[in-house]
C-alpha positions in Angstrom: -172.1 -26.8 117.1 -175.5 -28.0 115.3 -175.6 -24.9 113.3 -173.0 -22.6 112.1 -174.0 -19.1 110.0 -171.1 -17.2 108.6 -171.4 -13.8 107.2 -174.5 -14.9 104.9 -176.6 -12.0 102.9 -179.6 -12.0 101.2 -180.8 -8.9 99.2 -183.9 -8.7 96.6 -183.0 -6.8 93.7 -181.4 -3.3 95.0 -183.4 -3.7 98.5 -180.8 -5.1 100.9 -182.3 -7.9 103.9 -179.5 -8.7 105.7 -175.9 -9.0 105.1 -172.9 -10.5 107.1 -175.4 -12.4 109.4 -173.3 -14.5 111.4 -174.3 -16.8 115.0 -173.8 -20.6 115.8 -176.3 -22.7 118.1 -174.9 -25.5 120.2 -177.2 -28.2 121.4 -179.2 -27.5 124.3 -179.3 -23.8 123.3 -182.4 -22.3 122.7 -182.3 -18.9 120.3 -184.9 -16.7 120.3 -185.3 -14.3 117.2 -186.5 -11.1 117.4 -187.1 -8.2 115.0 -189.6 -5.8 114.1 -192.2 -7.3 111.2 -190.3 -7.1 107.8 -186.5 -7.2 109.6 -185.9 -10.1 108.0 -186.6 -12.7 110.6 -188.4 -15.3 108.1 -186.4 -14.6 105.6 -183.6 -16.2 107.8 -185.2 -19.4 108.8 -185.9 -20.0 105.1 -182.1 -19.2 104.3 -181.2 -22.1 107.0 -184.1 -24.7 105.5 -182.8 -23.5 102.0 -179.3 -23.0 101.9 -178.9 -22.6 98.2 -181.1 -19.2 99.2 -178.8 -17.4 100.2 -176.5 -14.6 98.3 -173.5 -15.3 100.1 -172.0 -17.0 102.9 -172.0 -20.0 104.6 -174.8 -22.4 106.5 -173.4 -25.6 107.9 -175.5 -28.1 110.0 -173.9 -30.9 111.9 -173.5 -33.8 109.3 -176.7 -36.6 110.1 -178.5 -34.4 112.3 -182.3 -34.2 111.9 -184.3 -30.8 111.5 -187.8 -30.3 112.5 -190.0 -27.0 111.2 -193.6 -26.4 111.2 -194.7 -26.6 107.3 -196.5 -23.7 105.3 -199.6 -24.6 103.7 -202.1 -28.0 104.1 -201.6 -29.2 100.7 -200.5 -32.7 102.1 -202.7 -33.0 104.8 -204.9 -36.7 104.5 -206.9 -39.0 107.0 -207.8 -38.6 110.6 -205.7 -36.9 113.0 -204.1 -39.3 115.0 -202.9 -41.2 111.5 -201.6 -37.6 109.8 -199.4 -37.3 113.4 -198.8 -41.0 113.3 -197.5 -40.4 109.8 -195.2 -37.7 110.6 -192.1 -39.4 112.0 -191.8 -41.7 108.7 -188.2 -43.0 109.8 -189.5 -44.5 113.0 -192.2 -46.1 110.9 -189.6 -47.5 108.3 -187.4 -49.1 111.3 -190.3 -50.4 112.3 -190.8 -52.4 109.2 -187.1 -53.5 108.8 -187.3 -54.4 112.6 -189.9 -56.6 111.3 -188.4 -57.7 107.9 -185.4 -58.8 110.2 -187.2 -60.6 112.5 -189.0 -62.7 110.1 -185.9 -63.0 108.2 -183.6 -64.6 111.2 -186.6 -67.2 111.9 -185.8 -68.3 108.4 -182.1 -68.9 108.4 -180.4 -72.0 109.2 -176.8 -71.2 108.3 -175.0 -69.4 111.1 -172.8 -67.1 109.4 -175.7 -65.5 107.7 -177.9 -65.8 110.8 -174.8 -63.6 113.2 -175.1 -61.2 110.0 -178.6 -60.6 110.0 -178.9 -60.1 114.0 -175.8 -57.3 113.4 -177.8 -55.2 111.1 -181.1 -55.8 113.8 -178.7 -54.6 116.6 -177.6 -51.5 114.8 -181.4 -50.7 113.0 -182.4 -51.1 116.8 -179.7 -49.0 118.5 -181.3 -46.1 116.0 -184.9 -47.0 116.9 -184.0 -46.6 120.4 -182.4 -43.2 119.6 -185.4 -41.7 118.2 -187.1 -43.2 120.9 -189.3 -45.0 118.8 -190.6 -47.7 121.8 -192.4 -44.7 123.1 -193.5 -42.9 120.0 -197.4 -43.6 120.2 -196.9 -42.4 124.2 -195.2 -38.8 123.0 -197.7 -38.6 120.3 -200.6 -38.6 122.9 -198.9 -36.3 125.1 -198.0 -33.6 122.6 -201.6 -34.1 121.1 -203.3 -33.3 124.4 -201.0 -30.8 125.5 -201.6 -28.7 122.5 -205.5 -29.0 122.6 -206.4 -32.3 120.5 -208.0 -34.3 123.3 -208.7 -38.1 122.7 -212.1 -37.0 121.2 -210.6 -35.2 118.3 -208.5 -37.8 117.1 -210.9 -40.0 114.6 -211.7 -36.4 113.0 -210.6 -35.6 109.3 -207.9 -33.8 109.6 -209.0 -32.1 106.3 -211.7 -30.5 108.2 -209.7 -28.3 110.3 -209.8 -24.8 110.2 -206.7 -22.7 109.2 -205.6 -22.5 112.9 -206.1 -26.0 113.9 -204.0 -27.0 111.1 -201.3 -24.9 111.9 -201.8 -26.3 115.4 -201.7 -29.9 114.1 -198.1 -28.8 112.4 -196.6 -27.7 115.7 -197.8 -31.1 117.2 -195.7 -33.1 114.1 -193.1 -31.1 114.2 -192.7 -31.4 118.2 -193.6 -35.5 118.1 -190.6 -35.8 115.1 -188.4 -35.3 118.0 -185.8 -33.9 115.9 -181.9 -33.0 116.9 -182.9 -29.6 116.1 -185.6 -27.2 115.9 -187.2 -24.1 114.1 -189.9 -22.8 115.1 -192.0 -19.5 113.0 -194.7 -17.5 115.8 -195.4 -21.6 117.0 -197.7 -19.7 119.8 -200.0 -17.6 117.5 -203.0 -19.8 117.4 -202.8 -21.5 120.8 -204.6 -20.4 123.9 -202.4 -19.4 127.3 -202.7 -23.1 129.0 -201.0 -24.4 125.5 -198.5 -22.2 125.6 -197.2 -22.9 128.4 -197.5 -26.5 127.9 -195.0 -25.7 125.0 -193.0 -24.0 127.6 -192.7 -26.9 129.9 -192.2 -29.1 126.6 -189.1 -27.1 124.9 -187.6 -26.5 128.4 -187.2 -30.2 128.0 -186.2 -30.0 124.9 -182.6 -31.8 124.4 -181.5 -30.2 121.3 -181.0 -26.6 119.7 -183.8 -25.0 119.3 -184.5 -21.3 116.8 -187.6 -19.7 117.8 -189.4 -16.4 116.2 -191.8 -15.0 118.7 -193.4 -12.1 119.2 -194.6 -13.6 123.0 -192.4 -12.0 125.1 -193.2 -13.7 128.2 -192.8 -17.0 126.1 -189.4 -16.0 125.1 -188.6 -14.9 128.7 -189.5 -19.1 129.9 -187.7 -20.5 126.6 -184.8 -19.0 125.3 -181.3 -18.8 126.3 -180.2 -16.5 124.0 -182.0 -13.9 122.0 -180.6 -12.8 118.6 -181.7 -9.3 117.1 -182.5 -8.4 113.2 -182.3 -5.3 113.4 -181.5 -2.8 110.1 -180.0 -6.0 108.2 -177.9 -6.8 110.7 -177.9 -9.5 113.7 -176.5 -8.9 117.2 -176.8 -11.7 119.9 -177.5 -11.4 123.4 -176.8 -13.7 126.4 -180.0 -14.4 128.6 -183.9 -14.3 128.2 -186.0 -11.5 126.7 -186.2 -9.9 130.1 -182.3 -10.0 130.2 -182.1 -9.0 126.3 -183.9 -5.6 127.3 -181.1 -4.2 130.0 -178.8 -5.4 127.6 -180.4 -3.1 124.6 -181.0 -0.6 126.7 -177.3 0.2 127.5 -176.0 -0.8 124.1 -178.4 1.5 122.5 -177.5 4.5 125.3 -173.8 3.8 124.5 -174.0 3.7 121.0 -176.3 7.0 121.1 -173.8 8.7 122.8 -170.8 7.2 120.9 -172.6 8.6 117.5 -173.3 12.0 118.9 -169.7 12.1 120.1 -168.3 11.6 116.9 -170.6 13.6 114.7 -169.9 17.2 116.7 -166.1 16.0 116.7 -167.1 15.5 112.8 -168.6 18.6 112.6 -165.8 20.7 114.2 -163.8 19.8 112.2 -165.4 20.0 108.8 -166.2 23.5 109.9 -162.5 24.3 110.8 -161.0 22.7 107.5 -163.4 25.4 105.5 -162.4 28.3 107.8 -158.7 27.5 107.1 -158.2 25.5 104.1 -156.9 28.4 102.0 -155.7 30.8 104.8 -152.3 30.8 106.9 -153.7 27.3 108.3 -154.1 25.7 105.4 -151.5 22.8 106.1 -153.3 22.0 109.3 -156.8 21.9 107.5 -155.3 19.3 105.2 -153.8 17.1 108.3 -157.4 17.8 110.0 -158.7 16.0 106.9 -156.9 13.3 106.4 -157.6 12.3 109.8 -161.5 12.6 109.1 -160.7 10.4 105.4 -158.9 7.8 108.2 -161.9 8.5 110.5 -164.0 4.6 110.9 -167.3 6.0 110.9 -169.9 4.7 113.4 -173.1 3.5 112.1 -176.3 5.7 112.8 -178.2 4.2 115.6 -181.0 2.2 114.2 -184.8 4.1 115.1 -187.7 1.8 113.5 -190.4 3.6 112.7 -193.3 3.7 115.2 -197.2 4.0 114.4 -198.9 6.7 116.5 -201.4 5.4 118.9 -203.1 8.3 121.5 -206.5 7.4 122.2 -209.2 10.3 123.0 -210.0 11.3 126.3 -213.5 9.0 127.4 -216.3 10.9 127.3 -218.6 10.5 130.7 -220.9 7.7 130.9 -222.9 5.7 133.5 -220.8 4.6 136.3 -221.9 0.6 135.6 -220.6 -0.1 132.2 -221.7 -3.4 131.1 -223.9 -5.4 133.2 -224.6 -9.0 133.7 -227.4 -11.0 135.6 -227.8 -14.7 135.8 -226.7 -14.2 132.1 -225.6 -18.0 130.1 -224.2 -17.8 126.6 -223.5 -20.3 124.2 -225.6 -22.0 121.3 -228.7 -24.0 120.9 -227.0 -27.1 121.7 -223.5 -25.9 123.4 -223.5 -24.1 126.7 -220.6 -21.9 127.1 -220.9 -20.6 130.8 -223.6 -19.7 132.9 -224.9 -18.3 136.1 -222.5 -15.2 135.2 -223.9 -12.0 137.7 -220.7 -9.7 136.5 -220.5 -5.5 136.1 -217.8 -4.1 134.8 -217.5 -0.6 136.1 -216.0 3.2 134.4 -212.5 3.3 133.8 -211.8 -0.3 134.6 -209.8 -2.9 132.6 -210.6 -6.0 132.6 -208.7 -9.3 131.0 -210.8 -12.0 129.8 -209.1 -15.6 129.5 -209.5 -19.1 129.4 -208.8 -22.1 126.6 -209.7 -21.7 123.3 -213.4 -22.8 123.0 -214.5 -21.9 126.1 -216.8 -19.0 124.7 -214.9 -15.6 124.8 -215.1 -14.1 122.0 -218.9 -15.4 122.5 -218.9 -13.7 125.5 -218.0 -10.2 123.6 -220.3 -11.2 121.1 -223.4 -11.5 123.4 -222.6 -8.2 125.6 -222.8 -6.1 122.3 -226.0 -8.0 121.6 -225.0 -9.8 118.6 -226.1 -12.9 120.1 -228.8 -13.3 122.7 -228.3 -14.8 125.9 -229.4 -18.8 126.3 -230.8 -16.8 129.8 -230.4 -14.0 131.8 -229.6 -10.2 130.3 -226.6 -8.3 129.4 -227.0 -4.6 129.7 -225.0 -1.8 128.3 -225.2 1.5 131.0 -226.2 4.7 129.9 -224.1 6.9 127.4 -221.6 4.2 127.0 -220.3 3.9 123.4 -218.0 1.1 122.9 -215.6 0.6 120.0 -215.1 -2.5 118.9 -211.6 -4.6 117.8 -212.6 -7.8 116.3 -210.4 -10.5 114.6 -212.0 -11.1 111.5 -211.9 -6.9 110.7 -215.2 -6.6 109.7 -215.4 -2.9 109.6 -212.3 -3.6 106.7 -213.6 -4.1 103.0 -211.1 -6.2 101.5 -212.1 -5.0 98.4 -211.5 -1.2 98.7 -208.2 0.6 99.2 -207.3 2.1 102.2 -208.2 6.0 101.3 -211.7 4.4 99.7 -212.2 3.0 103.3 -211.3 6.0 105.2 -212.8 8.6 103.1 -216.1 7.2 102.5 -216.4 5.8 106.6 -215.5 9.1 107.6 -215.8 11.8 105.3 -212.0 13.0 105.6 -210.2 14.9 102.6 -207.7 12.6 100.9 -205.0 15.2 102.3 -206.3 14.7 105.9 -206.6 11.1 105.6 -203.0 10.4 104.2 -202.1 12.3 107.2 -203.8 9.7 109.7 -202.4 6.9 107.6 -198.9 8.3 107.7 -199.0 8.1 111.3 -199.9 4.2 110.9 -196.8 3.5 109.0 -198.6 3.6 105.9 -196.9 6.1 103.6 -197.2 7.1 99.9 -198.7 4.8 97.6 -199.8 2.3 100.7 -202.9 4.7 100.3 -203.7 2.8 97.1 -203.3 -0.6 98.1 -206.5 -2.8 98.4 -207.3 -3.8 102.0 -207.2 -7.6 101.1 -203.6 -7.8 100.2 -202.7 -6.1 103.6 -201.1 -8.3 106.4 -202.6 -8.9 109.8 -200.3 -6.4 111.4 -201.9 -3.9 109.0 -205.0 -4.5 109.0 -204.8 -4.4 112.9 -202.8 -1.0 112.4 -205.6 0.7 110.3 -209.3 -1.2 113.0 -207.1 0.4 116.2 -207.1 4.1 114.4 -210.6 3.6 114.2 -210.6 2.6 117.3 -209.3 6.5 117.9 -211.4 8.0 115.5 -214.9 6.8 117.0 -214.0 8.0 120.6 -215.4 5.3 122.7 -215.4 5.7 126.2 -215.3 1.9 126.3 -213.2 -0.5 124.2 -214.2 -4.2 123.6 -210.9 -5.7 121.9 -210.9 -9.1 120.2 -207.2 -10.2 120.5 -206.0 -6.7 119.3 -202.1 -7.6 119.3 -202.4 -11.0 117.1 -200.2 -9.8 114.5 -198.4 -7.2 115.8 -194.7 -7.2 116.4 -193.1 -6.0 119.6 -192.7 -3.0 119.5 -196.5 -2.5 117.8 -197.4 -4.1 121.1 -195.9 -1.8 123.3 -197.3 1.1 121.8 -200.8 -0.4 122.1 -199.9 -0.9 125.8 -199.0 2.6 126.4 -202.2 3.8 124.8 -204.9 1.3 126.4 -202.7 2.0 130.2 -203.0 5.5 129.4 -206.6 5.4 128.5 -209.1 6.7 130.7 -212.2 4.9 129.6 -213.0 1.4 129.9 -211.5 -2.0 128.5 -212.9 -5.5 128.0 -209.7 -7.5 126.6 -209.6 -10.9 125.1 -206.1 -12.1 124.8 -203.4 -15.2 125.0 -200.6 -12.4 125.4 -199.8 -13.0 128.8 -197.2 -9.8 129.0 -200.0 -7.5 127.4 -202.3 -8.7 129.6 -200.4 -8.2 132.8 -199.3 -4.6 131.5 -203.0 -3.7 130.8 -205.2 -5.2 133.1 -206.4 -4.6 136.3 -208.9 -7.3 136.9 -209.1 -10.9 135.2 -211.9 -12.9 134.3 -211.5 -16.6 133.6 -213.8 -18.5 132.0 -213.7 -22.4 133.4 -216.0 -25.0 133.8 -218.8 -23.4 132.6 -218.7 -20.5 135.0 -216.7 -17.2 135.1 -214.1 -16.5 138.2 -213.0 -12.8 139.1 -209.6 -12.0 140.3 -209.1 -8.3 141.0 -205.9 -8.1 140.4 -203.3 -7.9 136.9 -201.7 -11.0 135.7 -199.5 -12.1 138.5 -202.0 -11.5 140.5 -204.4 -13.7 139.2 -201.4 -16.6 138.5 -200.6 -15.9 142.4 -204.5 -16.5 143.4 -204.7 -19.5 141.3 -201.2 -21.1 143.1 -202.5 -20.5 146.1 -206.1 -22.3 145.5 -203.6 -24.9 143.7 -201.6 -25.1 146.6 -204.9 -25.7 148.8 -206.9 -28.1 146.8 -203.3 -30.5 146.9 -203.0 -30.0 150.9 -206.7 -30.6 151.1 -206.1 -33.8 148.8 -202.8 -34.6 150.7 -204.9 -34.1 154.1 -207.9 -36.7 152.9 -205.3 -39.6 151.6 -203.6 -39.2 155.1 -207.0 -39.6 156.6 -208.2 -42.5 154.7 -204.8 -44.7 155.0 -205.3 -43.9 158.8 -208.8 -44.8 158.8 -208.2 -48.2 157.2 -204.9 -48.9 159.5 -207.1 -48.5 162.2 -210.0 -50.4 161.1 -207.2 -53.6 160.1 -205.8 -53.6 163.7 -209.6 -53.9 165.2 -210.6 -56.4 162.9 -207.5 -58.4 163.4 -208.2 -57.7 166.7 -211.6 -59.2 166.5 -211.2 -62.0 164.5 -208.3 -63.7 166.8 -211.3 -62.8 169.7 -214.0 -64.5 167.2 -211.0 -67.6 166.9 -210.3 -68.1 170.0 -214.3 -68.2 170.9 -214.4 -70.8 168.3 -211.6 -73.0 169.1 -212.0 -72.5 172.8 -213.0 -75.9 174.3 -214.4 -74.8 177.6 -216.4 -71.8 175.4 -220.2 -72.7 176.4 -222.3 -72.9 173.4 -226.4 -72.2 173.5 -228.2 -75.4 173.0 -231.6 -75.3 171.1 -234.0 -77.8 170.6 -235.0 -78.7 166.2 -238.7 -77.0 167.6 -236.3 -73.6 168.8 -234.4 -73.6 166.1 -236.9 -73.8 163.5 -238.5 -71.0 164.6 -235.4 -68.6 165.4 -233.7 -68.9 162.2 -235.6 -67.0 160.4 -235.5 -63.6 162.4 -231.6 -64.1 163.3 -231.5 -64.5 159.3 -233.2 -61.2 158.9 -230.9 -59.9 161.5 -228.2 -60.2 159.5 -229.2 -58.8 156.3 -230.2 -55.5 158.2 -227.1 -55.5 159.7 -225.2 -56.3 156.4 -227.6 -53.7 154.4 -226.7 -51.0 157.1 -222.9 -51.8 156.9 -223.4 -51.4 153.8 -224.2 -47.6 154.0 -221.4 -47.2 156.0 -219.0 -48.5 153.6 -220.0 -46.2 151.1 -219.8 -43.0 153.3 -216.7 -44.4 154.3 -215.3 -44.8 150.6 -216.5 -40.8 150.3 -213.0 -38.5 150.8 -215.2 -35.5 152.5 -216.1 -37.8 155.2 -212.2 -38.3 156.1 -212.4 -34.4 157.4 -210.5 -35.2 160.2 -208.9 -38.2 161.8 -211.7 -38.2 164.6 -214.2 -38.6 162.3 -212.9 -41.6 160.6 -211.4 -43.1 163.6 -215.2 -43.0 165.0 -216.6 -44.5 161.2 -213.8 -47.4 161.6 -215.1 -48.0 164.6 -218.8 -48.4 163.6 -217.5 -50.3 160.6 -215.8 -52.9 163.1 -219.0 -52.8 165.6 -220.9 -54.3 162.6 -218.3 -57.1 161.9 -218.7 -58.0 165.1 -222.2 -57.9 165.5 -222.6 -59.7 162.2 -219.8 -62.5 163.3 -222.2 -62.6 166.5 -225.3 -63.3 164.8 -223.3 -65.6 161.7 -222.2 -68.2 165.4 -225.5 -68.7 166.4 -227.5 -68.9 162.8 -224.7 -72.0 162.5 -225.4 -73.0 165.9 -229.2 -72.9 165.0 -228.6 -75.0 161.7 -227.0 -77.6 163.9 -229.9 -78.0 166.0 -232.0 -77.9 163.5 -230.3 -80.5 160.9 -229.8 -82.5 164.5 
């Protein structure tokens, strides 16, 4: 086992976390840890980096084993990107330097005792290096750097410069390139797009050693984990199997366990009531039996219900039947086009998925339809009657500055008592009211923009990635309300399960255009297999042409050249005979002949050299052909310009 936890607690004052937390991790397994927000979850992973953290129990790690986490805060982060990743892995750089040191050192030495001593220690500092796989360290550092969005163009930027994000980012990618034995990982997907995320997929389903994940990305922790362990009310239950798996699981544990705790309250509550009908009556000695057996009684625990937020959104009011509308439009900046050519209408009660890689101008996109940019060219139109309601990331309509009843009261109008009521139905209860907006979490701030979401009655909803910070079963509950909804939705998120749940149609921005899928999630991954699928038969089709083509075109000019030989060698071949007067004047036009046919060759080579001429084997049997008529006519015209220079010279 890498990591053994036994019975560990952690409490706050009187306000219990967790207690009697128990699991172990083998290598090669891969944990994934789930809880609603404020279950405890990163207060565990800072137990196992901490040990002395804990209250009680026990964390053991396998003795020389090396952990890898992504770091809180930037405090440490100096020079250009690729030296702060080069710098991360500082044993690999120390071996390195002894590696050296050794080297020199055994150049040095003459006596042999001390020379077989020095190339010991390089064989065992070497037998490490090769287990952190240090040979190929710059090679892993390129691959996790692309993979996760740092392209070789971003790699002589000051890492300094980054923004919040691409820092945390630029963690994941040290942690990853460490290599470590094993792994912990805090929400590593929150500030990647979909096409990094599942590069981190691919990359941790390689992953050799144990890995302990917190994710809220439930189809991430369906491709990664092979376990999932459960905070739930201060206790942790583990699961065999992926999130999907996890689910059927919970759903009959929680069933049994429902119907176990009903059981045993009504048997609890017959028999309280008998022993006060007959505790002083002629029954008396069988009330007291009846109640030592309830004293003996091992109580079952009350199944655990986490509190929900309420989310119904309005019914949509009617509006034009084209919602937003798009012609020719292209977005971007001055100097940065983003997409263009887009000629897009997103009709009533449609829901539509926007994706692509971060970058790539969504949230631009959003930005331009509600006309807070203008278009580089084109127009974006909003139909008639249509009032959208708008989730953005940075929470604008939030003043960090006022409390939450300030905000309400004075956006809306509300009596105090009417808006704690809507705040109590968003988890936020008793003096929560009173906190200032700015000390509120993401999840929380997200709670209190998607009540006003309900509160101005859109009929169309533009969201912003609306489930950043929200737990799982926050998530759900925003699913339910946005399938549920009758209006119209324009979504921008990297939550693949969200997105398949919610939308009906997916638009992808790539390559500076916008593609349309009608069709949810797996849809849209089926459509994109399938052009996948075609563009590598198409490709497979065209390489199978061209080796063909130049087979063919080899056996004719073999074939020509033993022809052109044998002309050459042949003693009874007859041979023109021109006069110094003939061949003055011929050379120059059989000269010319040969560049034309040379020049025209020439052409054909490069149409040849083009893959969409290679359509079909016909087409470059009949070019190979053509190719090979020129040879010939050329090697035609090359024997009598030499016959001509004879005569000529003669």
């Amino acid at each position: 086992m890498q990591l053994v936890v036994d019975k560990i607690a952690k409490a706050f004052g009187i306000h219990e976390i967790f207690k009697d937390v128990s699991f172990m991790c083998d290598k090669g397994e891969h944990l994934g840890l789930v809880g609603v927000n404020g279950s405890g979850k990163t207060t565990l992973l800072r137990c196992l980096l901490e040990p002395g953290y804990i209250d009680t129990g026990s964390i053991k790690f396998e003795p020389g084993i090396s952990i890898g986490y992504v770091q809180q805060g930037f405090t440490n982060i100096q020079g250009t990107i690729w030296e702060f990743t080069y710098n991360s892995c500082p044993e690999i750089l120390d071996i390195r330097a002894k590696l050296e040191a050794l080297e020199t050192k055994s150049e040095t030495l003459t006596d042999e005792e001390a020379l077989e001593e020095c190339l010991e220690e390089y064989g065992r500092v070497q037998k490490r290096y090769e287990y952190l796989d240090g040979y190929n360290y710059e090679n892993r550092m390129k691959r996790v750097l692309i993979g996760l969005g740092y392209t070789e163009k971003w790699w002589d930027q000051d890492a300094s410069t980054l923004s919040g994000g691409q820092k945390t980012r630029l963690m994941l990618v040290c942690a990853l390139v460490r290599n470590p034995d094993f792994l912990i990982l805090d929400e590593p997907t929150n500030h990647l797009d979909i096409y990094m995320t599942q590069w981190l997929e691919e990359y941790l389903k390689e992953f050799k050693g144990g890995l302990l994940v917190v994710s809220h990305d439930r189809a991430f922790l369906d491709n990664v984990a092979t376990r999932i362990i459960e905070m739930e009310g201060g206790r942790l239950q583990s699961f065999k199997g992926n999130y999907s798996k996890y689910l059927d699981q919970k759903a009959i544990q929680t069933q049994t366990l429902e119907a176990a705790y009903n059981a045993q309250q009504e048997y609890i509550r017959k028999t309280e009531d008998y022993i006060r009908r007959f505790k002083a009556g002629i029954k008396s000695k069988m009330a007291r039996g009846r109640q030592s057996q309830l004293n003996r009684l091992e109580r079952l625990d009350a199944p655990v219900h986490n509190e929900e937020f309420e989310l119904r959104l309005p019914s949509a009011t009617e509006c034009a039947d084209r919602v937003l509308i798009m012609e020719d439009l292209s977005i971007g900046y001055k100097d940065n086009l983003l997409a263009k050519g887009i000629n897009l209408t997103l009709r009533r009660g449609e829901k539509v998925a926007l994706l692509g890689a971060n970058g790539t101008g969504k949230t631009t996109m959003l930005r331009t339809l509600l006309g807070e940019l203008q278009p580089l060219k084109g127009r974006a139109k909003i139909g008639n009657r249509v009032q959208i309601g708008y989730f953005s990331q940075s929470y604008e309509r939030l003043d960090p500055k006022q409390t939450l009843l300030e905000n309400f009261v004075i956006e809306y109008g509300f009596t105090e008592e009417y808006t704690r009521s809507m705040l109590g139905g968003m988890m936020f209860h008793g003096d929560d009211v009173f906190k200032e907006i700015g000390t509120l979490s993401g999840g929380q701030k997200a709670r209190l923009v998607l009540l006003k979401l309900v509160l101005d009655g859109a009929n169309c909803l533009v969201l912003d990635e609306p489930t950043n910070h929200l737990d799982i079963m926050a998530r759900e509950t925003v699913e339910v309300a946005l399938e549920s909804f009758n209006g119209t939705v324009l979504v921008v998120s990297h939550d693949r399960y969200f997105v398949n749940e919610v939308a009906t149609r997916i638009w992808e921005i790539e390559d500076l255009e916008i593609k349309d899928y009608k069709g949810n999630y797996d849809f849209y991954l089926e459509e994109r297999k399938k052009q996948a699928d075609a563009l590598a038969a198409k490709a497979a089709e065209e390489e199978k042409a061209r080796l063909y083509a130049e087979q063919q075109a080899k056996k004719q000019a073999q074939a020509q050249q033993n022809n052109i030989s044998k002309k050459v060698t042949d003693p009874n071949s007859s041979k023109s005979r021109y006069s110094p007067e003939e061949a003055q004047k011929l050379l120059p036009k059989v000269e010319l002949s040969i560049r034309e046919q040379e020049a025209m060759m020439k052409v054909l080579e490069m149409q040849m050299n083009d893959p969409a001429n290679h359509a079909s084997p016909e087409k470059s049997e009949a070019m190979a052909a053509e190719h090979l008529a020129y040879e010939t006519k050329i090697a035609e015209l090359m024997e009598k310009w030499e016959l001509l220079m004879e005569a000529a010279e003669g």
